[in-house]
Residue, then its C-alpha position, 0 to 999 in steps of 0.5 A: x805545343x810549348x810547355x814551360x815547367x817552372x821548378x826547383x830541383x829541391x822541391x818534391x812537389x816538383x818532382x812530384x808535378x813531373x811525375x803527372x805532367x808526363x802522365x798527362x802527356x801521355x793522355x793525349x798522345x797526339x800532340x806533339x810537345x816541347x819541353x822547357x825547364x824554367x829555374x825558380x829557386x825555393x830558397x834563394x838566400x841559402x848560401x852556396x853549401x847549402x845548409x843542415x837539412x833538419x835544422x832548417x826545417x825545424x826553424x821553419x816549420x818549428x818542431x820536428x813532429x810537424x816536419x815528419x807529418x809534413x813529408x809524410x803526407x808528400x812520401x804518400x802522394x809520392x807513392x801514387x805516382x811511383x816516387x820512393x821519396x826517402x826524406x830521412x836519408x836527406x842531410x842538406x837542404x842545398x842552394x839549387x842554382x848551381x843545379x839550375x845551371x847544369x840543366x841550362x848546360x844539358x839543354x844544349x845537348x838535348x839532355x835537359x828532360x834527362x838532368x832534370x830527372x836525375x836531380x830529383x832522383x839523386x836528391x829524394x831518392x838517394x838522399x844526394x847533396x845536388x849543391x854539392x859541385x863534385x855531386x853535380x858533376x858526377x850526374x852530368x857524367x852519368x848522363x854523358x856530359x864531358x866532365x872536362x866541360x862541366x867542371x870549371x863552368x859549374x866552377x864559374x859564372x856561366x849563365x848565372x845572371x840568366x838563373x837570377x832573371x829567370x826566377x825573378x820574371x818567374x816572381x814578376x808575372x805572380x808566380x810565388x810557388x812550384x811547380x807551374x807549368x805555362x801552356x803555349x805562353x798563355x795558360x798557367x796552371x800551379x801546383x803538382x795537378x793531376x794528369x787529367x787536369x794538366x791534360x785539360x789545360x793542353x786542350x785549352x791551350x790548343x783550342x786558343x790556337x787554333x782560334x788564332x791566340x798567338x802561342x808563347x807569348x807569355x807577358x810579365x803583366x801576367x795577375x796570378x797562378x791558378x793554384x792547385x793543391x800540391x804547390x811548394x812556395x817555399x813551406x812545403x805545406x801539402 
């Protein structure tokens, strides 16, 4: 079975559906899934530094009592599924497309699941800047990419018009809010679900194949994201 998991890497929620979509998985040990990494950016305006964290989030949400409610409520569901978020720790918030792309770059050693997973950790949990090219490239060491790769692609242009195309297919088939996740190209589902939930939708999609519903072919005249609670579109409301 195809799973396409549509995110951003600074999105906690995203972290957060990770989390429950492998808690899912594992409820139906069976099955035999591929993951996919699709690139959504929360913030596609930001410029490439990235910008101070706090007073991005006071503009947006407009005072800092609310943001404080805000990740609160996230740090406590975050708990539930073993993430230590540690918002306080985080200075910037970072324009992720360059953290898009170095997934992009892992997926061809096998390595994308792994990149993903340290991305979020490094940013909310160790408070990390995963705009930051030097900060990417120290990951990408971590997990055994050649440094002498890594650099000078994240350096250029590589795959950026696909991260771009990406995200905006992501928007053309309605889908306005991460994390989502695609079952077999024909079931969506929004929004950080519980593992039962995502454990269903699995089943759904299997039972639609063996019916003789083609798998993967997810069309861009796709209405809307069945929504859950748990979705950041760009407010990180709870």
């Amino acid at each position: 079975m195809q799973i396409q998991v549509i995110f951003d890497p600074g999105c906690p929620w995203c972290y957060i559906g990770k989390r429950q979509l492998e808690r899912a998985i594992a409820l139906r040990p069976a099955e035999r899934i591929e993951l996919y990494w699709w690139p959504f950016l929360l913030n596609p305006d930001l410029p490439s530094e990235g910008i101070e964290r706090t007073t991005h989030l006071i503009r947006k949400f407009g005072s800092e009592a609310r943001v404080s409610r805000v990740h609160a409520a996230i740090a406590d569901v975050g708990q539930s599924v073993e993430i230590d978020f540690d918002f306080e720790n985080i200075r910037r918030t970072p324009n992720t497309v360059n953290a898009h792309r170095l997934v992009r770059l892992a997926s061809l050693n096998g390595r994308a699941e792994l990149m993903v997973e340290a991305l979020f950790f490094h940013h909310f949990v160790r408070g990390r800047d995963i705009g930051d090219l030097r900060v990417l490239v120290t990951i990408a060491s971590e997990l055994g990419l050649d440094p002498r790769t890594v650099r000078p692609y994240l350096a250029g242009e590589g795959d950026l018009s696909v991260i771009y195309a990406e995200n905006a297919r992501a928007h053309r088939l309605g889908i306005n809010g991460v994390p989502a996740f695609v079952f077999n190209g024909n079931f969506v589902t929004c929004g950080a679900q519980e593992p039962v939930v995502l454990a269903r939708m699995m089943d759904v999609a299997r039972e639609a194949e063996l019916c003789g519903w083609p798998s993967a072919q997810l069309s861009d005249d796709l209405d809307s994201c069945v929504e859950g609670r748990g979705i950041d579109d760009g407010t990180l409301r709870p």
